[in-house]
Structures are given as structure tokens and as C-alpha cells.
C-alpha positions in Angstrom: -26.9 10.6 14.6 -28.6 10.4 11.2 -25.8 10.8 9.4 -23.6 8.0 11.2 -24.2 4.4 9.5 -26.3 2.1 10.9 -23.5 -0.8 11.2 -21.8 1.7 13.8 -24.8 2.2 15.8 -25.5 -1.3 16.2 -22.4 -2.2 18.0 -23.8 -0.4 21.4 -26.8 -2.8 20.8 -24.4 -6.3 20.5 -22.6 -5.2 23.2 -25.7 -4.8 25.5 -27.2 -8.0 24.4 -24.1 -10.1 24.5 -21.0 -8.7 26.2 -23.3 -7.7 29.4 -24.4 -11.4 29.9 -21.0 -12.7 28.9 -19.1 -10.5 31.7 -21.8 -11.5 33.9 -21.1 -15.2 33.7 -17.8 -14.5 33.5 -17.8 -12.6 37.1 -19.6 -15.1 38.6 -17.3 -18.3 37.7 -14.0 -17.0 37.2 -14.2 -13.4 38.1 -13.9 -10.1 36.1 -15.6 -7.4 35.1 -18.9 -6.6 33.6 -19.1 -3.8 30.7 -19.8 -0.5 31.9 -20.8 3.2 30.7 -18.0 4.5 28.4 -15.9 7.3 29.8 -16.3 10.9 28.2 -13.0 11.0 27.9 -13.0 8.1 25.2 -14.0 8.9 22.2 -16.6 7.8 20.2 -15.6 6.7 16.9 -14.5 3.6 14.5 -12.0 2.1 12.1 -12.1 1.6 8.7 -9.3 -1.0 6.7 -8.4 0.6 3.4 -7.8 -1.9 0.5 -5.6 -3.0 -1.6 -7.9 -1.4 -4.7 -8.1 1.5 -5.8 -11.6 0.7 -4.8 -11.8 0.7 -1.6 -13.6 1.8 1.1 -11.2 4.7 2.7 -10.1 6.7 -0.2 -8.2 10.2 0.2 -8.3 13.0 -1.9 -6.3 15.4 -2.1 -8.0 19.3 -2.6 -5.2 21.8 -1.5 -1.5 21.7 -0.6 -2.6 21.1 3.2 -5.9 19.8 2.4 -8.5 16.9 1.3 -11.2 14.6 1.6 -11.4 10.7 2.7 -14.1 8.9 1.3 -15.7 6.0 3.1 -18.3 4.1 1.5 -20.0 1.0 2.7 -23.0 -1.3 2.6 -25.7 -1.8 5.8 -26.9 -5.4 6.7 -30.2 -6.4 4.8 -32.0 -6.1 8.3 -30.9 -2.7 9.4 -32.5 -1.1 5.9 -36.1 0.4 5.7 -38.1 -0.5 3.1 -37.5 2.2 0.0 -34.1 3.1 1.3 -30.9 1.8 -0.1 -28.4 0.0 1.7 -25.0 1.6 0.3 -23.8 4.4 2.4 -21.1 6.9 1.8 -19.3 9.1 4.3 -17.6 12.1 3.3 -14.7 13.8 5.5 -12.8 17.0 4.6 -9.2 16.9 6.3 -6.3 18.9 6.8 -2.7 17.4 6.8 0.4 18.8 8.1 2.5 16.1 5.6 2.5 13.7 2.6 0.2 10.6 3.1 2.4 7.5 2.8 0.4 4.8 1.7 -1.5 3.6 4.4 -3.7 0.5 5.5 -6.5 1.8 7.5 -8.1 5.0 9.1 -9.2 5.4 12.4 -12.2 8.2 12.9 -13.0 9.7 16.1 -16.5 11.7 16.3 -15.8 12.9 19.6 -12.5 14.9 19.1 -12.9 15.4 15.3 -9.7 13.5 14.4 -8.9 11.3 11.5 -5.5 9.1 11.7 -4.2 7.6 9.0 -2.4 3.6 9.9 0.9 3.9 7.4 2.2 0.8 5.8 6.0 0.7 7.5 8.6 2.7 5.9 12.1 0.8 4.4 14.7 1.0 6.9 17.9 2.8 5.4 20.5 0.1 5.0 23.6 1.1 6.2 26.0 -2.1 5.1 25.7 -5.3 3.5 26.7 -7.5 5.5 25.7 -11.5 6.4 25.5 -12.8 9.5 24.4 -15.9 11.2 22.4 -15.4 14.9 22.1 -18.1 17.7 19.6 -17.9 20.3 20.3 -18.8 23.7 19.6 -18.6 27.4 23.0 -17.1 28.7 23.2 -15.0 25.9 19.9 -14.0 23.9 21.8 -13.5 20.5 25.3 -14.2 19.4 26.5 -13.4 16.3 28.8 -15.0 14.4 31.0 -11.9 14.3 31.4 -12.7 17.9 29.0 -10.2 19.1 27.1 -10.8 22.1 23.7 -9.2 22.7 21.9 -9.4 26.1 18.2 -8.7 26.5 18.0 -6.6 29.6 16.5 -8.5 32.6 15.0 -7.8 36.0 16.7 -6.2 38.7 17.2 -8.7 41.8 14.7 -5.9 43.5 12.1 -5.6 40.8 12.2 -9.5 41.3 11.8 -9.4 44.9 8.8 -6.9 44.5 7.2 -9.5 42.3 7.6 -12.7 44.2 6.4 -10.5 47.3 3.0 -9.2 45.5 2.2 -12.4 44.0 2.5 -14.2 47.6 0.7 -11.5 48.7 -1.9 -12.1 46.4 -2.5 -15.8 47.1 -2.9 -15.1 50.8 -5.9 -12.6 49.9 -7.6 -15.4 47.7 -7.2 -17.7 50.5 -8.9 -15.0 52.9 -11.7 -13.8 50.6 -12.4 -17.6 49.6 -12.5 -18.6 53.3 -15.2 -16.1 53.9 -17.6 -16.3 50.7 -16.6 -18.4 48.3 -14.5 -17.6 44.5 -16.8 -14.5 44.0 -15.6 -12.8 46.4 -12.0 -12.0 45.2 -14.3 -9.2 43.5 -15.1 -7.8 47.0 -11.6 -7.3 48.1 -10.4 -3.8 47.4 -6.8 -4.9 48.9 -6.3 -7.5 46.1 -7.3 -5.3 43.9 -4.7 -2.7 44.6 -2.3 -5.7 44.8 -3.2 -6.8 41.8 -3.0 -3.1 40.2 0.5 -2.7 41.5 2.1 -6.1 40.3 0.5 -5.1 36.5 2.0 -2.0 36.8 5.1 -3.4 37.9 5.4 -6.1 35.2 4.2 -3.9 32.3 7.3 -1.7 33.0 9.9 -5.2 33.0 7.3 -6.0 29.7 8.0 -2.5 28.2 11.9 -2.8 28.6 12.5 -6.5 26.9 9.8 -5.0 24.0 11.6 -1.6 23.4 15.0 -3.7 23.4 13.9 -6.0 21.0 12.8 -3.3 18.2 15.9 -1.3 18.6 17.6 -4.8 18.1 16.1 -6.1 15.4 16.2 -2.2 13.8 20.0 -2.4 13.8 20.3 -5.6 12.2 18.2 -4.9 9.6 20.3 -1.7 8.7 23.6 -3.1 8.9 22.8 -6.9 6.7 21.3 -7.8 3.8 21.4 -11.0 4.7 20.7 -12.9 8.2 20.7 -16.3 8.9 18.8 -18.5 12.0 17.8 -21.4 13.6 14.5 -23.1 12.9 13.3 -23.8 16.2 9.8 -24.6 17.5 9.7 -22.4 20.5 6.2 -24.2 21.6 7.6 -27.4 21.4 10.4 -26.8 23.3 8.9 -25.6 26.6 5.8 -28.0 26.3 5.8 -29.2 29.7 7.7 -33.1 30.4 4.7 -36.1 30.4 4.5 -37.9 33.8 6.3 -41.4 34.0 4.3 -43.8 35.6 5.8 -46.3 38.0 5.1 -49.7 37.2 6.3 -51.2 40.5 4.3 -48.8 42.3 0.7 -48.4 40.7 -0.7 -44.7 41.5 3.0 -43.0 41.5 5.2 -41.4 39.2 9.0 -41.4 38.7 11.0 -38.5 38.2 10.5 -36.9 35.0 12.7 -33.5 35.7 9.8 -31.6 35.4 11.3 -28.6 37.9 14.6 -28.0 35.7 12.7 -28.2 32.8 10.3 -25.9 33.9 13.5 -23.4 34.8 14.9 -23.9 31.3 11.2 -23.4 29.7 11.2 -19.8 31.7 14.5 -19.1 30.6 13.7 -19.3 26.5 10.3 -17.7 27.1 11.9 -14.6 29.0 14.2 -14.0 26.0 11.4 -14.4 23.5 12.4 -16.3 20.7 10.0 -16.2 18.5 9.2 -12.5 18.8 12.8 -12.0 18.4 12.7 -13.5 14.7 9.0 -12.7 14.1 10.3 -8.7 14.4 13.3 -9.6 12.7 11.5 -11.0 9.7 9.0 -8.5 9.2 12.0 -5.5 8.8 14.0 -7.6 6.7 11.2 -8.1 4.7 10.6 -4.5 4.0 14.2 -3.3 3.9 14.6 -5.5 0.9 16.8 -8.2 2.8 16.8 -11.5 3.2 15.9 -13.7 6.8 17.4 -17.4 5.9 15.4 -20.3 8.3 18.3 -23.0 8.0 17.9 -26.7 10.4 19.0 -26.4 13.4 20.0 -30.2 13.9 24.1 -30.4 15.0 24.7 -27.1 15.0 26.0 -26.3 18.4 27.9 -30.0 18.0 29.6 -29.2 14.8 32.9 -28.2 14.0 33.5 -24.6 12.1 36.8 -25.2 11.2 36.8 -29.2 10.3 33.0 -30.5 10.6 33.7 -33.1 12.6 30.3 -33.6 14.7 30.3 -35.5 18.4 28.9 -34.3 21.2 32.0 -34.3 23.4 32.8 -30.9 21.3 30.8 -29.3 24.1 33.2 -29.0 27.2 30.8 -27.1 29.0 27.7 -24.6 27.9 30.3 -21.9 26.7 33.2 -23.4 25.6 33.1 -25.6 22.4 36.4 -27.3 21.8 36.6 -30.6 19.0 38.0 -33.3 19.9 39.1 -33.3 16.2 41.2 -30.9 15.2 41.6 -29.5 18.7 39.6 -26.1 17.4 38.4 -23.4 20.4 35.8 -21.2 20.8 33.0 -20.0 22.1 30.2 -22.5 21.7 27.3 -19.7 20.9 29.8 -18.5 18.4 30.2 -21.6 16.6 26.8 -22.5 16.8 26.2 -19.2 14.5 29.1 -19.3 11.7 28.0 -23.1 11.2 24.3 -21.4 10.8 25.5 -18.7 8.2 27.1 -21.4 6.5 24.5 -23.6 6.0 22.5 -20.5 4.9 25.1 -19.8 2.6 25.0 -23.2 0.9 20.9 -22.8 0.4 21.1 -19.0 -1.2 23.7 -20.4 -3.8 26.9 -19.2 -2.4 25.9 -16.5 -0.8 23.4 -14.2 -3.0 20.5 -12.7 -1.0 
């Protein structure tokens, strides 16, 4: 214990004196849990960010061809230091690596297990082509290229979305029951909703899992096969912020229809395919691969012409097929939508240079 530093000790004491009486509130107006005694089989331990200096306060040595030390230096708050004793610190680990340490941007020590991992900085993707490409977003489809590739995140099964709508009915009859016989506290004492609730987290976690591990492997491939990538700059927030009532003026008190309820079915449908994670990912590998992510307008794309330019709304014969009434030009209307975004990201890079 002497030789840990005092700023790790002194998070038991902030979360006696804080978190206890927090989750105590909490349980009492809007139900939770209250902090408990940590599990032996967690360990015990901290993390430490490494920066940018050569300075800084995780630095690793290297002693021997599978071998070395980490350095971790630090400073105690003035109130934590006796009087006569000085508040730098410096903790001194000796390691043993199976590999090269990559460059890395923290280090995560466990006292329990007598571990030490090292938090790499992401490694360049290798590129595999050089190609540009423009991506629309949609609901149908969750990315269409302007190749005329299609690619569908994968969704629930008709069963795994019956086994929701089940538990979460379910689950509102139990609240009803346990508020019926003492109050909003006691959804705490129900060991039923508990295990309803346990099994619908489970449940969703696995559908959460799928649309995340599709998404990286997504994004991965695209990043290997273009240099450059080209999308729409949409504000996924503002899109599915929910329609303001309309007030009836004949009828003081009540409200005309607003179409709330379809809106509210095509604000599920963008957030399911998770837009902004999709380009957010997408970014972030381009980024380190040495490519380039183009963020182009998206006003008039999916109502512009590829071929001719000519922009009207009547181009849109239906959601999928896009057909001017122009030049007489048809295709899919995803399709379009993206080769009139690679274009205009063409035009802003200068002709094409990423």
C-alpha cells in the first residue's frame, strides 16, 4: 500500500462519499443501483494516458530483447502531502513483452493480476486500390455506391423482433403491478422484471453487436479499396428531431395533425442504420490510411440529373427509380444520388486529387 500513490487511494474515498449518496438518490426517484463491494475477481488497478512528449508520464524502456521498464511519474494534490514530504511521485515497472511496442496512447495497470497493457495508436490500413467513390445513405438501402454497389446493414430477424416487442410488453405490465402495490420504488423489489429486463439487454446487445461488427468490417473495406470517398453532409439530429405540435385555431386546447407517427417510423429507420457512426468510423480509417473523406452539400442531390443536370423533383418516379424528365435518363435513384455526390467532391478537390 505504501508504495501505491496517494491519488489512487483516494478514489475508494470519492466514491464512498459521493457515488454512495448519489445511487442512493438515484434508487429512490428513478431507480438503480447503489455502489457495492468490488468483486475479487476485478482487479484492482488504474490507467495512465501517455503524452505526446517525450516527457510524459508513461515512458517505456527497453532493457533486453523481451524486456523493460515503464516509468510513471506523477504529482499528489497539495492536501494529500505530509508536511516534509514531496509531492512528485514516481512508479517504476519492469515488463516483459512478447512483441515490438507500437506507439501507444495509454497504459492500463492491474495490481491484482500483475498485468500491464499497453493502448496502441491504430495501425494504417494496407490500401489495396485507389479508387474514388461517392456513398449515399439511405433507409432501403444503408449505403449505395456510385459503382452501383448496394450494401445492407444486417437487421433483426422477424423473431428476434417478436421476442422484443413481447419482453418490453412484458415489462410494462410488471411496472404497472409493482407500482400498484408500493409505489415507483418498488420496480427494485421485483425479481421477475429484473430477469425480464436482464433478458431483453441480453437480447438487444446481441442485435447491437451485429449492426457494430458490420459497420467496422464496412468501413475497413472501403478504406482499403479508395483513396478517395465522397458523402453527404447531413445532420443526423436534426433530421429525426421529433415534428412541433400544430395548434388548432378553431378549436382552442387541440392540435392538428402534424404526422408525427410516420415521422417517428422514418426517424427509427435512419437511426437503425446509424448514420453518423457509419461516417464517424469511416473518417477516422481514412484518416489514418492516408485517404481522403470529402463532406460535399447535400441539397438536390437525389433530384439532380447525372447525365444532363437538369434538377425538378418529378425526376423521382418513386423511392427507387430516378428517371428525368429531361433527357429521359434511368436509374436507380440511390445510384444517382451518389455519382452526383462524387462529382461535386470532385469539383471541390480540384479535379479529382485526394
Amino acid at each position: 500500500m505504501a508504495g501505491i500513490p496517494s491519488a489512487i487511494l483516494a478514489s475508494t474515498n470519492r466514491i464512498e462519499n459521493t457515488e454512495w449518496f448519489a445511487g442512493l438518490k438515484r434508487k429512490k426517484t428513478s431507480g438503480g443501483r447503489t455502489p457495492g463491494f468490488k468483486s475479487r475477481r476485478r482487479g484492482l488497478g488504474f490507467v495512465c494516458w501517455r503524452n505526446a512528449s517525450k516527457t510524459g508520464n508513461a515512458i517505456f524502456r527497453k532493457t533486453g530483447r523481451k524486456s523493460g521498464v515503464v516509468v510513471i511519474t506523477g504529482m499528489n494534490p497539495m492536501g494529500w502531502v505530509r508536511p516534509g514530504e514531496k509531492a512528485h511521485w514516481r512508479v517504476v515497472i519492469h515488463v516483459r513483452v512478447s512483441q515490438p511496442i507500437r506507439p501507444y496512447t495509454s497504459v492500463h495497470v492491474d495490481w491484482t493480476h500483475r498485468t500491464l497493457v499497453f493502448v496502441n495508436m491504430p495501425s494504417p490500413l494496407p490500401r489495396t486500390g485507389d479508387g474514388k467513390v461517392g456513398i449515399d445513405r439511405g433507409c432501403v438501402h444503408t449505403l449505395a455506391s456510385s459503382d452501383g454497389t448496394f450494401m445492407d446493414m444486417p437487421k433483426p430477424s422477424k423473431a428476434e423482433l417478436k421476442r422484443l416487442k413481447y419482453l418490453q410488453r412484458r415489462m410494462a405490465r410488471q411496472d404497472r403491478v409493482n407500482e400498484a402495490r408500493g409505489g415507483r420504488t418498488a420496480k427494485l423489489a421485483s425479481k421477475r422484471r429484473r430477469k425480464t429486463l436482464s433478458e431483453f439487454n441480453a437480447l438487444n446487445s446481441r442485435i447491437i453487436r451485429r449492426r457494430n461488427d458490420w459497420i467496422e468490417k464496412t468501413t475497413t473495406s472501403l478504406a482499403k479499396a479508395d483513396i478517395l470517398i465522397a458523402m453527404e453532409d447531413l445532420d443526423v439530429q436534426a433530421m429525426t428531431r421529433k415534428p412541433k405540435p400544430r395548434p388548432d385555431p378553431a378549436n382552442p386546447g387541440r392540435y392538428l395533425h402534424n404526422g408525427a407517427k410516420a415521422k417517428a417510423g422514418l426517424d427509427r429507420s435512419i437511426l437503425s442504420n446509424n448514420w453518423s457512426r457509419l461516417m464517424t468510423r469511416l473518417k477516422d480509417k481514412m484518416d489514418v490510411n492516408g485517404g481522403n473523406l470529402v463532406i460535399v452539400p447535400a441539397a438536390y442531390t437525389s433530384q439532380t440529373c447525372h447525365k444532363c443536370g437538369h434538377v425538378a423533383k418529378g425526376n423521382r418516379d418513386s423511392q427507387a427509380v430516378f428517371r428525368c424528365v429531361e433527357c429521359g435518363y434511368q436509374t436507380n435513384a440511390d445510384v444517382n444520388a451518389a455519382m452526383n455526390i462524387l462529382s461535386r467532391a470532385l469539383d471541390k478537390t480540384g479535379g479529382g486529387t485526394a
